[in-house]
C-alpha angles and dihedrals in degrees: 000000000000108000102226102160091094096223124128134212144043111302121184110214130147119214128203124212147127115278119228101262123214120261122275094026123143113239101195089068089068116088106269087234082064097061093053089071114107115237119267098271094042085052095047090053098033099047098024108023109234138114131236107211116178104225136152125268147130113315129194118231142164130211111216105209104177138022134183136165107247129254123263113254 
């Protein structure tokens, strides 16, 4: 995720959405005031104002090139 509102600083909200569901689940066995909820990008836009884009940047990654299980102690 690339930060491009420009603000600074910690801020505390709490955001309320319907979460992706895996496939195949049934939908009906949620609480029908859950599936009122708008879906993560709607509520972004809709309870914080902003705006997820997807776009293309820098991205951070690591290359694991070894692995082993430890020793016992």
């Amino acid at each position: 995720m690339i930060d491009r509102t420009g603000l600074t600083g910690y801020y505390d909200f709490t955001l309320s959405f319907l979460p992706e569901l895996p496939p195949g689940f049934d939908k009906e066995k949620l609480p029908p005031e859950m599936l009122a909820r708008p879906s993560l990008f709607d509520a972004v836009r809709s309870q914080l104002g902003l705006k997820l884009e997807a776009t293309k940047g820098p991205v951070e990654y690591y290359v694991v090139e070894h692995i082993q299980k430890p020793e016992a102690n």
